[in-house]
C-alpha angles and dihedrals in degrees: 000000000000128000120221115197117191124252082236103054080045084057100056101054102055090046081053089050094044093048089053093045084051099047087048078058103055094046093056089051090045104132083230089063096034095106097047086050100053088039078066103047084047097061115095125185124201122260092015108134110218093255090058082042088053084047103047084041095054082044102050088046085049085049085046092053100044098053084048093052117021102068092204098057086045094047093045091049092057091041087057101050086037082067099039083048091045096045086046087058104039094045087066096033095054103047090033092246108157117232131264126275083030108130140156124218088341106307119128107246097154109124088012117122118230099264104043085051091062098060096036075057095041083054112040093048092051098045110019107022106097122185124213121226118196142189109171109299090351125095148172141192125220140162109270084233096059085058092054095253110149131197128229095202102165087056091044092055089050080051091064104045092048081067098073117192099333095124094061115115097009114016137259121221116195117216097235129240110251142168144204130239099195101187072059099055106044102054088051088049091049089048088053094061088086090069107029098047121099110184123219116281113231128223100268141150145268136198113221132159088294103048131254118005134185112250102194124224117275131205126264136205134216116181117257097236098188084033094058083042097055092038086051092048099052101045090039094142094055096048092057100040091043088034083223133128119172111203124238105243119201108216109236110198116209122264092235123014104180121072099187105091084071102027088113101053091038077059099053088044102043078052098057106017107195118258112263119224141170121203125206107206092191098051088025084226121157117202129190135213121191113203133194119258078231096060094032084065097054101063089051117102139153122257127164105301099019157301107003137185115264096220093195091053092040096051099078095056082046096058099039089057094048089055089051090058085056105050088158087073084239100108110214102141130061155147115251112229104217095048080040100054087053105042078064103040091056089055091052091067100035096053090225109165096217130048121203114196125181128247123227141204131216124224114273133200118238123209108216126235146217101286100013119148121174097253087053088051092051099052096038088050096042099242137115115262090235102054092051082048085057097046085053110042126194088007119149103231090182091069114051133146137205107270100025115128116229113188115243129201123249109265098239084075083087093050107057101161131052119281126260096217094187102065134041127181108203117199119200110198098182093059102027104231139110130219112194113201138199121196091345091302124107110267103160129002120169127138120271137193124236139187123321112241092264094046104031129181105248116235121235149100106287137152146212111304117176136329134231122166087210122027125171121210144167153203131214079239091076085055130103127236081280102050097240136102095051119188115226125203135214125240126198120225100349122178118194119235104168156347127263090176138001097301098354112105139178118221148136120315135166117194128023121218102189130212086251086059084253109150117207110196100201087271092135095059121135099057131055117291121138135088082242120304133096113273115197124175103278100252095047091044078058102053085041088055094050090049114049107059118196108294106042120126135243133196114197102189136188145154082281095050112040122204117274107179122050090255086053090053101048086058099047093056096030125081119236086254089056086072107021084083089053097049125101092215132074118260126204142066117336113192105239112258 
């Protein structure tokens, strides 16, 4: 049966269509909705033609429409999101996750449980976190952990989970909870001085186009340990959000600040800077440094009673000179600082046109050798048995093995005092004779008589001990079955040279009074016969003694102990008669007194 609906009725429907489609129409356009509108038509997506735009676009406004106007769509779209918000947050909440864009001093924490927080936190701020120390335009950078700064990281973590969701769009970083260690931080602090202090500048002098100038006394700076602690301590939370600490600095003012007072003698020297020279008393080798009236000036500055030697602006001369004494590379030999620094301070007010100073060794290591015994190392290496006993205690020297090391002393050990680089006395034991020298000519050569074989005279390079006109010494040998009761004897003009013991020492000596009341003159100069020392005949001991004064140095050499200096060397390779012609003394016989 057919229907028959009214034109009418027909009518009515499409008006009602048409007035929907019209009103969908209006509420897009709604000035209220206008930006989200226009946010829509402005997205563009890649590989979509203009006719598939126009479509998405009619779908998003009907979508639009419909959310606005059916109250179930729109009720069914916030309860959705209601959930998808409720289970985010429960799924944080629940297992005590803390919520994303959370961080602590900058270290990402957002979507991390607690637990596994703590140690992301543990582990960044020992091994990534860095501090920034700073004292005006210096800085350094150091582990939180070397300054004593702690982190709580359990407390920081339940920080960060009080703050909810406050880091979400944008971030939130938390400022940690740290704390300080201060026994920490104070011996790092105090470690630190080295760098960050900066000492007080005296008054000194200059050389510029016109001549000497004044240059007056600055201002110097040590760290305030306790200061930068307290400082630390109080603005604990900044420190550790900014990761900056600014030390606290102590100003130093300078000891003198006007160089005029000594401007006139700083001139006379500047103009005519003293020659610079290192002596080698073992080589007796003199070298020279010549040195710049520029640079002279630098290293003046004043002090109490008068010009004085700046150490920081002279060691760099110090130590380039000391590498060019080693061109091996081994550095063996150098200059000490300190002797050095005096040794030039004291020509600075003297005016003295040359400065000696004295080169050093350093202590070696020696590899021992098929055969080797203690006693045969000493002698071969110039150096008493005791004192290597000393460099190597508690070692067994009755056991030793080819290619095992043994530490030996520095060879200055044997020269105490300051050289006399003007005079050398040279020993030759093989042949039995001494050459003294002044100022590397022959001044004295006669025989001598050394140590007997079981009571040798050790080789090396000595000096000039001590001085006694009369010296008594003795031997076990003087003892009886007991060992008591033993005899001494008395020596003439001895000089001490070395130590063969702590206090006992060999020397020179002329005539022998012996415990029998037996006198021995020196006649038997020319062979072995001492119990160690160097026996000359008793007047020339006594112009020896009056001559060498303590410090000189003497070189005993031998097939063990090789020369070492060019004297040394003469003698070695000369006969006594080579230089007797040359001595200002008489040689021969003297009849004993």
């Amino acid at each position: 049966m057919d229907v028959y609906e009214p034109g009418s009725r027909r009518r009515s429907k499409a008006r009602e269509r048409s007035m929907v489609r019209e009103s969908r129409k209006q509420v897009v356009s709604h000035p209220a909705l206008s930006g989200l509108r226009d946010r829509l038509s402005a997205i563009t997506v890649p590989g979509l033609n203009t006719d598939t735009r126009q479509q998405l676009g009619k779908f998003g406004r009907d979508l639009l429409w419909y959310v606005l106007n059916v109250p179930q769509i729109r009720n069914g779209i916030l309860g959705l999101i209601a959930f998808i918000f409720g289970f985010f947050v429960l799924s944080h909440v629940l297992p005590g996750r803390i919520f994303p864009g959370v961080s602590a001093a900058g270290i990402d924490l957002g979507g991390l449980p607690a637990e596994e927080a703590v140690s992301r936190l543990i582990t960044a701020w020992q091994n990534d976190t860095r501090l920034t120390l700073v004292d005006g335009s210096n800085q350094w950078e150091v582990n939180p952990a070397d300054l004593g700064l702690q982190i709580d990281a359990q407390a920081t973590v339940e920080s960060a989970r009080g703050v909810g969701m406050a880091g979400i769009p944008f971030g939130y970083n938390i400022t940690p909870v740290v704390t300080v260690d201060t026994p920490i931080a104070r011996n790092f602090l105090l470690d630190l001085t080295a760098q960050t202090d900066v000492p007080p500048f005296n008054a000194g002098y200059g050389l510029t186009a016109t001549g000497v100038v004044g240059i007056p006394g600055q201002n110097g700076r040590s760290l305030n340990v306790a200061g930068t602690i307290q400082l630390m301590q109080t603005n604990i939370e900044a420190v550790a959000r900014t990761r900056r600490l600014d030390l606290v600095m102590n100003p130093i003012p300078p000891d003198y600040d006007d160089p005029e007072p000594y401007l006139e003698q700083a001139q006379r020297l500047i103009t005519n800077p003293p020659v610079l020279a290192g002596y080698d008393p073992f080589l007796n080798q003199t070298v020279r440094w010549a040195t710049s009236p520029a640079e002279f000036a630098s290293w003046l500055e004043v002090e109490a009673d008068g010009l004085g030697l700046r150490a920081d602006a002279y060691a760099p001369f110090l130590e380039a000179q000391t590498r060019s004494l080693n061109p091996d590379g081994t550095e063996v030999r150098y200059l000490d600082p300190l002797r050095s620094k005096d040794v030039l301070r004291e020509a600075i007010n003297t005016g003295a046109s040359e400065v000696t100073m004295r080169i050093q060794y350093r202590p070696q290591q020696y590899t021992i050798q098929a055969g080797d015994a203690g006693f045969r190392i000493s002698r071969r290496m110039g150096i008493p048995f005791f004192n290597i006993q000393q460099a190597n205690p508690n070692r067994n020297w009755d056991q030793m093995f080819p290619g095992e090391t043994i530490n030996l002393p520095p060879p200055d050990i044997t020269l105490p005092l300051d050289p006399v680089p003007t005079k050398r006395i040279v020993v030759n034991l093989n042949e039995q004779f001494m050459v003294a020298f002044e100022n590397n000519q022959v001044r004295y050569a006669w025989l001598i008589s050394s140590g007997l074989e079981e009571y040798p005279t050790s080789p090396g390079t000595y000096q000039i001990l001590s001085k006694e006109e009369v010296a008594r010494g003795s031997s076990f040998t003087l003892c009886n079955e007991g060992g008591g009761n033993c005899g001494q004897w008395e020596m003439y003009w001895f000089m001490g040279m070395y130590e063969v013991a702590g206090g006992v020492m060999n020397g020179f000596h002329g005539a022998v009074l012996l415990p029998n009341g037996a006198y021995l003159g020196g006649g038997n100069v020319g062979a072995p016969y001492t119990f160690g020392c160097v026996m000359s005949m008793n007047d020339q001991a006594e112009i020896l003694f009056n001559w060498a004064e303590e410090g000189v140095i003497v070189e005993v050499i031998s097939n063990e102990y090789l020369p070492k200096s060019d004297l040394g060397q003469l003698v070695w390779t000369q006969p006594l008669s080579a230089f007797q012609g040359q001595s200002v003394a008489a040689m021969g016989s003297v009849p004993a007194a």
